[in-house]
C-alpha positions in Angstrom: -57.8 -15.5 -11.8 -58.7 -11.8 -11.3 -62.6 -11.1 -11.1 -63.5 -8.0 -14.2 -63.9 -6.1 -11.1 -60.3 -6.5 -9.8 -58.8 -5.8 -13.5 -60.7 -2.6 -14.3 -59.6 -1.9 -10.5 -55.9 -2.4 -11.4 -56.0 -0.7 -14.6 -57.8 2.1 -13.4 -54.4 2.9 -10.6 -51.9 1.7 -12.9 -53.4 5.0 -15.3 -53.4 7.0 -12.3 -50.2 6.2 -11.3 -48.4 6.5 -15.2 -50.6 9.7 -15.7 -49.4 11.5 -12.2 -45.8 10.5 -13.0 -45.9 11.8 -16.3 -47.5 15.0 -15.5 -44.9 15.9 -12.6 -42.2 15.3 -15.2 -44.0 18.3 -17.4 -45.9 16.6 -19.5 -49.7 17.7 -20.4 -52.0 14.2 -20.2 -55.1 13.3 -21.3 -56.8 10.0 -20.0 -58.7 8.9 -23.5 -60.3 6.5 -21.6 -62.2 9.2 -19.8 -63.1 10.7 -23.4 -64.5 7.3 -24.7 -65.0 4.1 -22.2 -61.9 2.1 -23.5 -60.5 3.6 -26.1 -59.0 1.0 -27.9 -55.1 1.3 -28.5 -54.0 3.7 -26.4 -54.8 4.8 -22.3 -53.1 8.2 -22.5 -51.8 10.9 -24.9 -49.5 13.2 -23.6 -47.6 16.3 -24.7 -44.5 17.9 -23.9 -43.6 20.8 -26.1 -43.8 19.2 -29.7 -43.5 16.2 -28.9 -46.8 14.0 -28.5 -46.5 10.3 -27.0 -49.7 7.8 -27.2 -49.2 5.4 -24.1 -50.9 1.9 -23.7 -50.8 1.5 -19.8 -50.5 -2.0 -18.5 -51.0 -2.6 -14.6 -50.1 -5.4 -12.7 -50.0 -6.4 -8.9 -47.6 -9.6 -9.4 -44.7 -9.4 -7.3 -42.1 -10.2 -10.3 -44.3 -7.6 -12.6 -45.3 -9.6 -15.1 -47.5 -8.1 -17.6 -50.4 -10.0 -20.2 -49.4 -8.4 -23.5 -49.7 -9.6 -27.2 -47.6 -8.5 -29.6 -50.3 -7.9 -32.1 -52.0 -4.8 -29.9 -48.6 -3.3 -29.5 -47.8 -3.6 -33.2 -51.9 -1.9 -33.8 -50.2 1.0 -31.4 -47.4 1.5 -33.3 -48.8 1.6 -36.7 -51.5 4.3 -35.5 -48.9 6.3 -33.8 -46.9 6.5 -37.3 -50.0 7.2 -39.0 -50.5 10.3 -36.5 -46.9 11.3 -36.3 -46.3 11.1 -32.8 -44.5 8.2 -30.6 -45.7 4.9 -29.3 -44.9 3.7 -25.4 -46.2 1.3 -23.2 -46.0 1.9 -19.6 -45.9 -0.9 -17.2 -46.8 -0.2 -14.0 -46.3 -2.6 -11.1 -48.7 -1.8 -8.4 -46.8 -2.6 -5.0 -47.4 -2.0 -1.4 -44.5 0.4 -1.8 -45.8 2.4 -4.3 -46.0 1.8 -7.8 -43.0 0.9 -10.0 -43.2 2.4 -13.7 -41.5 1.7 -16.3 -41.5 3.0 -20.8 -40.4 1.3 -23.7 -41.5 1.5 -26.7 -44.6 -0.1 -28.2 -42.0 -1.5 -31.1 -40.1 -3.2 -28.6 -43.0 -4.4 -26.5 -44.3 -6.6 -29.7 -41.0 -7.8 -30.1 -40.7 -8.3 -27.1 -44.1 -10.3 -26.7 -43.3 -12.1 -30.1 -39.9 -14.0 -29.3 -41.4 -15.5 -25.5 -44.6 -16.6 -27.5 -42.0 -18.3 -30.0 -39.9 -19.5 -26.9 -42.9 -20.9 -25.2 -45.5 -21.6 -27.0 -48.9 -22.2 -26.1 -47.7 -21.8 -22.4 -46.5 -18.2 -21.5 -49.1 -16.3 -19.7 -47.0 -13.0 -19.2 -45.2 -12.0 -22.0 -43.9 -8.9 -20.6 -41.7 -7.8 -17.3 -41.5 -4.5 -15.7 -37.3 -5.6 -15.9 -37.9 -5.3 -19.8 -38.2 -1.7 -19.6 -35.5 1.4 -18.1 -36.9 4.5 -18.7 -38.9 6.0 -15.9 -41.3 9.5 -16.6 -37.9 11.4 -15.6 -35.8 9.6 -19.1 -39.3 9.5 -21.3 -37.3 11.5 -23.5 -34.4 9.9 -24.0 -36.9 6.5 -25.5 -38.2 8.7 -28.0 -35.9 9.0 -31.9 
């Protein structure tokens, strides 16, 4: 089990790492976590053009990139994002020796995700999502997004 220490620690690089990506592809990124603490649903907001994405960053250093996600956060995500008019992604960012492995989908997809494996295991799933679950990179971001 990871210390508090070793999650804030992880969480902290996996917004670095989704943040740096994102910006290199163009897009302008705030970290809102910076602005307040935790802010609650989302880790970043970034803009490209017109188009403005809220991004819930998940960070993991497993080996198979398995990811600790509920379906109910990712559902709070996409609700606010449709409130705001603007899109919805989670990133999942595997942490690896390597450098990191990132990976968008969108925060729809990650609840639905996150809801059938609770109903397929129930009670004993852990990780609910996989850095596999997700194809677009920072370079495609556009192509996710209706």
């Amino acid at each position: 089990m990871q210390s508090a220490a070793e999650k804030k620690r992880v969480g902290d690089q996996a917004e670095e790492a989704a943040e740096a990506a994102l910006t290199a592809m163009g897009w302008d990124v705030i970290n809102l976590n910076k602005l307040a603490k935790n802010f609650r649903f989302a880790d970043l907001l970034a803009k490209r053009g017109s188009t403005r994405v809220l991004v819930q960053v998940k960070g993991t250093t497993t080996g198979e990139g398995m990811f600790g996600a509920l379906p109910e956060p990712a559902r709070a995500l996409h609700a606010l994002a449709g409130h705001l008019e603007v899109h919805a992604v989670y990133a999942l960012v595997r942490l690896a020796r390597s450098g990191p492995e990132i990976r968008f989908g969108s925060a729809e997809d990650a609840a639905a995700l996150a809801d059938q494996r609770i109903a397929d295991y129930p009670g004993t799933l852990r990780y609910h999502l996989y850095v596999s679950d997700f194809e677009h990179t920072a370079e495609d971001l556009q192509e996710l997004l209706p």
